[in-house]
C-alpha positions in Angstrom: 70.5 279.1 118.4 72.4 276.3 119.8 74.6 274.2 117.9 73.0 270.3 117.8 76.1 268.0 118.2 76.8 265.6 115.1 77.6 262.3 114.4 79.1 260.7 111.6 78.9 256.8 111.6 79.5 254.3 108.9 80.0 250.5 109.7 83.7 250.7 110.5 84.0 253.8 112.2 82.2 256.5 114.2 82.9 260.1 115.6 80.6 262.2 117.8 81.3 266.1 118.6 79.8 268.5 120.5 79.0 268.4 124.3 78.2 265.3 126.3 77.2 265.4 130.0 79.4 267.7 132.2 80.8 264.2 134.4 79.0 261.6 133.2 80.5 257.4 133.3 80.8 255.1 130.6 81.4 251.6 129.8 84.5 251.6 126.4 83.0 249.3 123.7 85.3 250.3 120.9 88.8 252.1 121.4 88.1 255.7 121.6 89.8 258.9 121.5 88.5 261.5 123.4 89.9 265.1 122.6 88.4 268.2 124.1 88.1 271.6 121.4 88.6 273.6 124.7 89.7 272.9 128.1 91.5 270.4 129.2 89.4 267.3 130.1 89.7 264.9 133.6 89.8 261.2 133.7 88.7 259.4 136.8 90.5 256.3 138.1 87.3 254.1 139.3 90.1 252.9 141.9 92.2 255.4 143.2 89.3 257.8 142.5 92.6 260.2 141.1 91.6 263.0 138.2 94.2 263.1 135.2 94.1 266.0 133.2 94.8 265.9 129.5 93.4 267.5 125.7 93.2 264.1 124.4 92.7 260.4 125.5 93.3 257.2 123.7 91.1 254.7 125.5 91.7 251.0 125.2 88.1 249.1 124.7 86.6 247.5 127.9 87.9 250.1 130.6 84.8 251.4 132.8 85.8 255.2 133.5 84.2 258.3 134.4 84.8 261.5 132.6 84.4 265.1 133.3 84.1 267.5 130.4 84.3 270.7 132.0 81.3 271.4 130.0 84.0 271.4 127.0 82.7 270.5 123.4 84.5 267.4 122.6 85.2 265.0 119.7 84.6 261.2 120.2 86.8 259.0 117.3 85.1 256.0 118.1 87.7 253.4 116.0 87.6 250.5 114.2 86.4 247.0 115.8 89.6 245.1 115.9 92.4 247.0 117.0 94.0 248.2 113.9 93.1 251.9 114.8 94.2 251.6 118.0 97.7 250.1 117.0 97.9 252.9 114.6 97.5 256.0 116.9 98.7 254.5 120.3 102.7 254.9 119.1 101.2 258.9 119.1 100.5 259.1 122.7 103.1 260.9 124.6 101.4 259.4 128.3 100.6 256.4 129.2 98.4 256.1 132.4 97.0 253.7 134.9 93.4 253.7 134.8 91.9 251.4 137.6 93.8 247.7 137.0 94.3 248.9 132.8 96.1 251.8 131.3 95.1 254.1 129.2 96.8 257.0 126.8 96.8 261.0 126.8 97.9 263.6 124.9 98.0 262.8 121.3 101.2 264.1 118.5 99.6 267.0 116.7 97.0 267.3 118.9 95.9 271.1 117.4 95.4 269.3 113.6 93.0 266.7 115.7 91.1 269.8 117.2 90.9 271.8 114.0 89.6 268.6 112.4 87.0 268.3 114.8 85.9 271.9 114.8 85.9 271.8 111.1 83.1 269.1 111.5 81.1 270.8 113.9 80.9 274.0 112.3 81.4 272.7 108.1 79.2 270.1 108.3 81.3 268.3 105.4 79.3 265.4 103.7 80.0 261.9 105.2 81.9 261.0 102.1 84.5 263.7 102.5 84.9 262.7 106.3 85.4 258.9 105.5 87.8 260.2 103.1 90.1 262.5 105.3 89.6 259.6 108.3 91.3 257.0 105.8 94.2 259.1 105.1 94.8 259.9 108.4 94.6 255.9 109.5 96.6 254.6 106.6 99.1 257.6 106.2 102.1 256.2 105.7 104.0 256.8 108.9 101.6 254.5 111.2 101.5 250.7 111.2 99.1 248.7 109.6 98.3 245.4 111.6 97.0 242.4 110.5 93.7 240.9 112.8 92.9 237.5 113.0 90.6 236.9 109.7 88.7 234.7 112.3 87.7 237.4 114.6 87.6 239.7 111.9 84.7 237.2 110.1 82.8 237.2 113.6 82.5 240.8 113.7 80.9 240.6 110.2 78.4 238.2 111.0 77.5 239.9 113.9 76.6 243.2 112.4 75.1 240.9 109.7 72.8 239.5 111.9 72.2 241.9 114.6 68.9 241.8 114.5 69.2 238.0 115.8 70.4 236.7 119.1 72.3 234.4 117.1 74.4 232.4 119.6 78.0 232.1 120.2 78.4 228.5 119.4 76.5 229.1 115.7 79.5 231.7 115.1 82.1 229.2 116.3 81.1 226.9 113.7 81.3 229.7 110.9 84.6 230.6 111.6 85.9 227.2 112.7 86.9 227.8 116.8 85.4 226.4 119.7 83.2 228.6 122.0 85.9 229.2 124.8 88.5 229.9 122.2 86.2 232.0 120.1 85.6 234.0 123.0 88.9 234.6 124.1 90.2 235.9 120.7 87.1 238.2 120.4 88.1 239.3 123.8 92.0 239.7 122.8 91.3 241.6 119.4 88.1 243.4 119.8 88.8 244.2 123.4 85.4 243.7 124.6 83.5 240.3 124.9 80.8 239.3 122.5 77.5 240.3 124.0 78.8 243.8 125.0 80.0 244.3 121.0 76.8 243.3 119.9 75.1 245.5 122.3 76.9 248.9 121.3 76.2 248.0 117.4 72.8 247.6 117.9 73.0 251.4 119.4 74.5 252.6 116.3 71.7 250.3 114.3 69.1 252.0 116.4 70.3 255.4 115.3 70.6 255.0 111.3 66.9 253.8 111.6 66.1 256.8 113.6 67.5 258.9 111.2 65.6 256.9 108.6 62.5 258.7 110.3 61.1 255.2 112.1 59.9 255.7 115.3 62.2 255.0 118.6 60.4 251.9 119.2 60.3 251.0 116.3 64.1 251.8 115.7 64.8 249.7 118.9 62.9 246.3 117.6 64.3 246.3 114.1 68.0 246.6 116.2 67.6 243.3 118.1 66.5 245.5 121.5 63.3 243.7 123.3 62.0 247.6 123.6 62.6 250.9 124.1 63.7 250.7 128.1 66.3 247.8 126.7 68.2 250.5 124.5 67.4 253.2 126.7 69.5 251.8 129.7 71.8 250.6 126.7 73.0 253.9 125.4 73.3 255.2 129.4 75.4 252.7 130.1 77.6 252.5 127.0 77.3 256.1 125.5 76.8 257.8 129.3 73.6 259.6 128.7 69.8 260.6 127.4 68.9 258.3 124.3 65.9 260.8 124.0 68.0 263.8 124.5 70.5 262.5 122.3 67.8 262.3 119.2 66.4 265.6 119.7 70.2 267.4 120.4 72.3 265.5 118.0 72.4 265.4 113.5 73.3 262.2 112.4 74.8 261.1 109.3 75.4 257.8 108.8 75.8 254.5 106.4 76.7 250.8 106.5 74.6 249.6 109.3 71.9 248.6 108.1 
């Protein structure tokens, strides 16, 4: 029988393995690493149209790339919104590469621990509180940096995912954190990586699949994320996730906490 692919998801952090499309293109909400539990993967510049081959990828938020998988299972570390994460592990990338007009990162320090902890997943199954556990001593082990975001951007985030059912508007968020709409939107850009709309967009995926997995229907699971309807979030997770929303549900176990 074949394995379904798992995710485990709580309001900080996410991380997806199994198999994903054999070349498929997405859009980076959150910095990502991207490590293959086989083969080596290939990165496409969406410029040069150049392949990169590599294990592992760190991937700065808002880079549009396509990747192809080789048909590999893979692990997606999908980080923390504000960068923290991503200052963390970057000073463990050995490569740093040009992808289209930004750069991205390959090959990770200790690369086989990263695999076995992924395989360890797929095949263990551990409960999300063990994962969350073994993630945060990872993250905060004593070796890496631990940055300091903006609390402003960091208080946006939160009332975004506090409100994500609303199309609450940028201005509204200004006022609760005390910045002006351009200058709110060019921190959230600088420390999150991606702007506004797009953040709020790939939450309300993540929303959409804790009510899935609390048995409501996809429609249903849609609405109650802030989507107008289905078709919204369908061309949603294509975009952003680079594949089937309805294969995904039917393919995929999901454990998850902290977004709704």
């Amino acid at each position: 029988m074949k394995k379904k692919a798992i995710v485990y998801a709580t309001g900080e952090r996410g991380i997806y393995v199994g198999r994903l499309e054999r070349c498929f293109k997405r859009s980076i909400v959150p910095p990502t690493l991207l490590v293959s539990l086989e083969d080596e993967l290939e990165v496409i510049d969406p410029i040069r149209r150049e392949r990169v081959r590599a294990k592992s990828f760190l991937i700065p938020p808002g880079i549009d790339m396509e990747i192809d998988t080789h048909g590999a299972n893979v692990a997606l570390f999908f980080l923390n919104d504000t960068g923290a994460d991503l200052a963390r592990l970057s000073p463990l990338m050995r490569t740093t590469l040009p992808i289209g007009y930004q750069h991205c990162f390959a090959d990770i320090k200790g690369e086989s621990d990263v695999v076995e902890f992924a395989n360890f997943l797929r095949n263990q199954r551990p409960t999300l509180a063990t994962v969350e556990q073994l993630v945060h001593e990872w993250m905060f082990h004593p070796s890496r940096c631990q940055p300091n975001p903006d609390p402003r951007i960091t208080r946006a985030v939160q009332i975004i995912k506090s409100n994500i059912d609303k199309n609450i508007s940028v201005e509204w968020i200004g006022q609760q954190v005390g910045l002006s709409v351009p200058r709110l939107s060019q921190l959230f850009k600088e420390v999150v990586g991606t702007p506004i709309r797009r953040f709020r967009l790939w939450h309300r995926v993540f929303v959409t699949a804790a009510k899935l997995n609390e048995g409501v229907d996809l429609t249903g699971a849609a609405l109650a994320a802030g989507f107008t309807d289905y078709a919204q979030f369908a061309r949603t997770y294509r975009e952003l996730a680079g594949g089937n929303a309805s294969q995904a549900r039917d393919n995929t176990q999901i454990v998850i906490s902290g977004y709704v």
